[in-house]
C-alpha positions in Angstrom: 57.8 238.2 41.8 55.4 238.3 38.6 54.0 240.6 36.1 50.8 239.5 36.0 51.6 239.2 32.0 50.1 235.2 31.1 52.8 233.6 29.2 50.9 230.7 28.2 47.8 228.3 29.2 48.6 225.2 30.6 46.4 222.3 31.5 46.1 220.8 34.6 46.7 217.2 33.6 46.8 215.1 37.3 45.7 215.9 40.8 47.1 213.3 43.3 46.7 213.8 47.1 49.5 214.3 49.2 50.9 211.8 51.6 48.3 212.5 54.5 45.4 211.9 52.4 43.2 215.7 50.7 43.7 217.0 54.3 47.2 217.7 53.2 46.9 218.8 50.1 47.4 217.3 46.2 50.5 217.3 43.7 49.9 219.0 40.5 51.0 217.5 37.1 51.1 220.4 34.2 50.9 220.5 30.9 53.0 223.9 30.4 51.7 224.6 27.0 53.5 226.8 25.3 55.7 227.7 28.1 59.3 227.3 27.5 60.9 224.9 30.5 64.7 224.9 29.5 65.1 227.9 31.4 63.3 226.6 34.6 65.2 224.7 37.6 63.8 222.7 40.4 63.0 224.7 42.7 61.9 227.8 40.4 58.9 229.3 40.9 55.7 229.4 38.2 52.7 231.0 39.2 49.6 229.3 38.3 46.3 231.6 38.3 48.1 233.7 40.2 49.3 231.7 42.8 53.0 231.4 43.1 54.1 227.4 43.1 57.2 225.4 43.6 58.2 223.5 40.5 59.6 219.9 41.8 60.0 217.9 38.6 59.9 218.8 35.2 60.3 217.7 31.9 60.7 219.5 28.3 56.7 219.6 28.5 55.4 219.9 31.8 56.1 220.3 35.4 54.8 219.1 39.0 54.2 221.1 42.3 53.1 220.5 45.7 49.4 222.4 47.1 49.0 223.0 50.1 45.7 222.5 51.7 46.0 226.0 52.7 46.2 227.5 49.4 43.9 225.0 47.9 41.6 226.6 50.4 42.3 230.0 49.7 42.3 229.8 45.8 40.0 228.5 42.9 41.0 226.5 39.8 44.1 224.3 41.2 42.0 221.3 42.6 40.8 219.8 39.2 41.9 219.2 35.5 41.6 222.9 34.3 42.8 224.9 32.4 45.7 227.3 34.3 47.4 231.0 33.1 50.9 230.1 33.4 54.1 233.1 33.9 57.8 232.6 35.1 59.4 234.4 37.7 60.4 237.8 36.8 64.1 238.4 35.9 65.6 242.0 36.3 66.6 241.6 32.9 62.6 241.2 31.8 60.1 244.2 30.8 57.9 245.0 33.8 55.0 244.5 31.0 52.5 244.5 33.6 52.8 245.4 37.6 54.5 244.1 40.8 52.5 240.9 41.5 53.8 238.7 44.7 51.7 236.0 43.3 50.1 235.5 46.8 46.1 235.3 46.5 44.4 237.7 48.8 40.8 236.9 48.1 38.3 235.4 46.0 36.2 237.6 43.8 32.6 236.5 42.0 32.0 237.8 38.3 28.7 239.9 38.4 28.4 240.8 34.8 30.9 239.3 31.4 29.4 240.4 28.3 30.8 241.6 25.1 31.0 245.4 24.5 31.7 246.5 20.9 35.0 244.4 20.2 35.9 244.3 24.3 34.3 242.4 26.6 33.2 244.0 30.0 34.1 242.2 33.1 32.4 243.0 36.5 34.0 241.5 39.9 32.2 241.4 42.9 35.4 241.6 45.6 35.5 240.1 49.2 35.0 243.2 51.5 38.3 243.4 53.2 39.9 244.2 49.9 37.0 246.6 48.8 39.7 249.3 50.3 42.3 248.3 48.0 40.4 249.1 44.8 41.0 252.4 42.9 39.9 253.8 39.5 42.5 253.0 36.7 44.7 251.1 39.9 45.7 247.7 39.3 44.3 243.9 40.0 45.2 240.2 39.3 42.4 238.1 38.1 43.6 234.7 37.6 47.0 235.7 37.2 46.3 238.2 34.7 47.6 242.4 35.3 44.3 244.1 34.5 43.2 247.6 35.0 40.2 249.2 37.7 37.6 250.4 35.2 35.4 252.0 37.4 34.3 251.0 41.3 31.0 251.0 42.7 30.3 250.5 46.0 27.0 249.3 47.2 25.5 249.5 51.2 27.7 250.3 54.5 29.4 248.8 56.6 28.9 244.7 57.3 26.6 244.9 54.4 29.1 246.8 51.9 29.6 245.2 49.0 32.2 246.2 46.5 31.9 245.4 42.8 34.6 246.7 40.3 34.7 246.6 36.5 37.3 245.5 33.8 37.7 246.1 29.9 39.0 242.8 28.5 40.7 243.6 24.8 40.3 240.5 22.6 44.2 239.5 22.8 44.0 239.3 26.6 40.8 236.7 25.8 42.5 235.2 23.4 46.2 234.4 25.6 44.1 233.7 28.7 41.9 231.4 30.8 39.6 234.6 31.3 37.6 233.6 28.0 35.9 230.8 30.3 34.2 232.5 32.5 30.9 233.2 33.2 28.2 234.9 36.0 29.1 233.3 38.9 32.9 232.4 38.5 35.0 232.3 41.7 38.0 234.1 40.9 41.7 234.8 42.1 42.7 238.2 43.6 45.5 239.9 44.2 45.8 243.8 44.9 48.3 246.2 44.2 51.3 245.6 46.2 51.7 248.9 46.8 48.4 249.9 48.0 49.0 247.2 50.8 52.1 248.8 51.7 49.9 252.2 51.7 47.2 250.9 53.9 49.7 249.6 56.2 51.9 252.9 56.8 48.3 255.1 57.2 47.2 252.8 59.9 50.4 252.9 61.9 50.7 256.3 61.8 47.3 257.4 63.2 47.7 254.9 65.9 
């Protein structure tokens, strides 16, 4: 489990391909930035954008971990030499400084609108549709690893052409600490919902079957 609070930015410093050739997916070398290791074992995990990852070798400085094709397929950002939000595994004896985060992408999300308001930024999300239902004024969402806050959520059209865009203040510390400062109109982007919406959704549909 994660917080969804970055820790550091690392760098994505080598992609090899797996034994099996891309079809099986790529080892990850990182440069963990300012993220302390001494504390990390093989075996640990560290999620990177979001998604949670095995560490397999380490050093002081960095670490590796295996991709899958599956997740390479499902997430942005861990395929090339980028830069990547970086948080440990949460500890019971750590401040839940953010939410719940499984550190399982659920979708991909496309930024609609990143432009500066007064000393904030604004950041507008377009979301998949099967997570539209997930989304809830002032609930919670991952973005690239980062525990942000539902703004406001406006949805557009009905049924297969609903379309589901919700928006994000940014303060300037969380652009600061974070990858989020690179992105731009277009941007795929990681998403994870609450954890506890999912469980909600879940118990409501069982019940009225």
């Amino acid at each position: 489990m994660f917080t969804g609070i970055v820790a550091a930015v690392g760098k994505i410093t080598e992609v090899q391909p797996l034994e099996g050739g891309l079809d099986a997916g790529v080892r990850l070398s990182v440069d963990a930035g300012g993220l302390p290791l001494a504390d990390v074992a093989l075996g640990d995990s560290i999620a990177l954008n979001g998604a949670c990852m095995t560490v397999i070798e380490k050093t002081d400085t960095a670490f590796k971990v295996d991709v899958s094709r599956e997740s390479l397929n499902c997430t942005v950002g861990l395929d090339g030499l980028n830069e990547v939000n970086l948080e440990k595994a949460l500890t019971l004896a750590e401040r839940l400084g953010g939410h719940l985060v499984s550190g399982h992408v659920d979708g991909l999300g496309v930024v609609r609108k990143f432009e500066p308001v007064g000393e904030s930024w604004e950041l507008v999300i377009e979301a998949p549709k099967s997570l539209a239902k997930y989304l809830a004024f002032k609930g919670s969402i991952v973005v690239n690893g980062v525990s942000l806050t539902v703004n406001r959520v406006n949805d557009i059209g009905a049924g297969n052409d609903l379309v589901s865009q919700f928006s994000i203040n940014l303060i300037p510390h969380t652009i600061s600490v974070t990858t989020l400062k690179h992105l731009k109109v277009g941007s795929k982007v990681n998403l994870e919902v609450d954890l506890i919406a999912r469980y909600v959704e879940r118990m409501l549909s069982v019940s009225a079957k």
